[in-house]
C-alpha positions in Angstrom: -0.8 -5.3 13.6 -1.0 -2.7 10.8 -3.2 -4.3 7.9 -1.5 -2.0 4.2 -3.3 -3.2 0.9 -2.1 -2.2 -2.6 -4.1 -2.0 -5.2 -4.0 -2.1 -8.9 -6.1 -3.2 -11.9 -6.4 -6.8 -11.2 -5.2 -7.5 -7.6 -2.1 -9.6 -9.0 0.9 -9.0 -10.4 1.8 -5.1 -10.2 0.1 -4.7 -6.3 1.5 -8.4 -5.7 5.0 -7.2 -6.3 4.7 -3.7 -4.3 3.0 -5.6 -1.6 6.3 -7.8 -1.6 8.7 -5.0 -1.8 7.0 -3.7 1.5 6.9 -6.6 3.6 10.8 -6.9 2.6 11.4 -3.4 3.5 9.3 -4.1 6.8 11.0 -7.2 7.4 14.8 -5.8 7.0 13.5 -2.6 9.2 12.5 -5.3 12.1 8.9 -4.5 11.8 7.1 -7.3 9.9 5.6 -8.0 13.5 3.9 -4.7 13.3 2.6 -4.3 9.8 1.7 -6.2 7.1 1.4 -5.4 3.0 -0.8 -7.8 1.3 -2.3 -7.0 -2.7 -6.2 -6.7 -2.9 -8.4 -6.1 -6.6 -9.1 -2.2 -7.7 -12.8 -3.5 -7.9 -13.1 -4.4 -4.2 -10.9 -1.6 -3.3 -13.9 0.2 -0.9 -14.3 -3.4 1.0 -10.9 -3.7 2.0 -10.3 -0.2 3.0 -12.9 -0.4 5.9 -10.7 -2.9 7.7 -7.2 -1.5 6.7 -5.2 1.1 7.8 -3.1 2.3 5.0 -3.8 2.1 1.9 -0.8 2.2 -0.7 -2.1 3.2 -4.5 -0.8 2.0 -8.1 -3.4 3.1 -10.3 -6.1 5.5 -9.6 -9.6 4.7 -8.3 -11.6 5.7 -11.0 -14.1 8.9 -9.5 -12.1 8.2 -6.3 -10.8 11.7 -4.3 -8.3 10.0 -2.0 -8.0 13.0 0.1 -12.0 11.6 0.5 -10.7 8.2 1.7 -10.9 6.8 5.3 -7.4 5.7 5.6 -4.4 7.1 4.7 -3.3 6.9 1.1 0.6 6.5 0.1 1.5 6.5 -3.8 3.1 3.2 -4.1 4.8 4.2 -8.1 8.5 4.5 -6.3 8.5 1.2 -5.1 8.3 0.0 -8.9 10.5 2.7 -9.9 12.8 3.1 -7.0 12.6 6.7 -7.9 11.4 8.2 -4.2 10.9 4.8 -2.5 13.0 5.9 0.6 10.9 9.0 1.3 7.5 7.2 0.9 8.8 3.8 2.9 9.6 6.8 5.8 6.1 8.1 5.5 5.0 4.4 5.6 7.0 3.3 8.6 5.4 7.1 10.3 2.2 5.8 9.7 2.6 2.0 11.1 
């Protein structure tokens, strides 16, 4: 199984509620049994990436280069704004 974290400021609401969005979107695709989202903190960010496999981004790592990072990196904005979600949950769903 596919292990996605979000991440934002504090680890709760914002990445919470992305991390929800995608496990609905994985869930109505018929893949929740291949992937799960789950939201982790900013500050621990580094920790969780070395056991995940996608990493999906709210705010930026401060003097983080994601191109730099060891999984790949999704912008997870359009699933708060709905603006682009369809393009990045196909990039997603390549990915898993």
């Amino acid at each position: 199984m596919k292990n996605i974290i979000v991440a934002c400021g504090g680890g709760v609401a914002t990445s919470g509620a992305v991390a929800s969005k995608i496990n609905t979107e994985l869930e109505a695709l018929g893949l929740s049994h291949k992937a799960k989202a789950e939201a982790v903190d900013i500050k621990s960010l580094e920790l969780f990436a070395r056991t995940a496999d996608i990493y999906v981004s709210i705010t930026p790592m401060p003097g983080a280069n994601h191109d730099d990072f060891p999984i790949p990196v999704l912008n997870g904005i359009p699933f708060l704004t709905g603006v682009g979600k369809d393009e990045i949950m196909e990039k997603l769903v390549k990915l898993i």
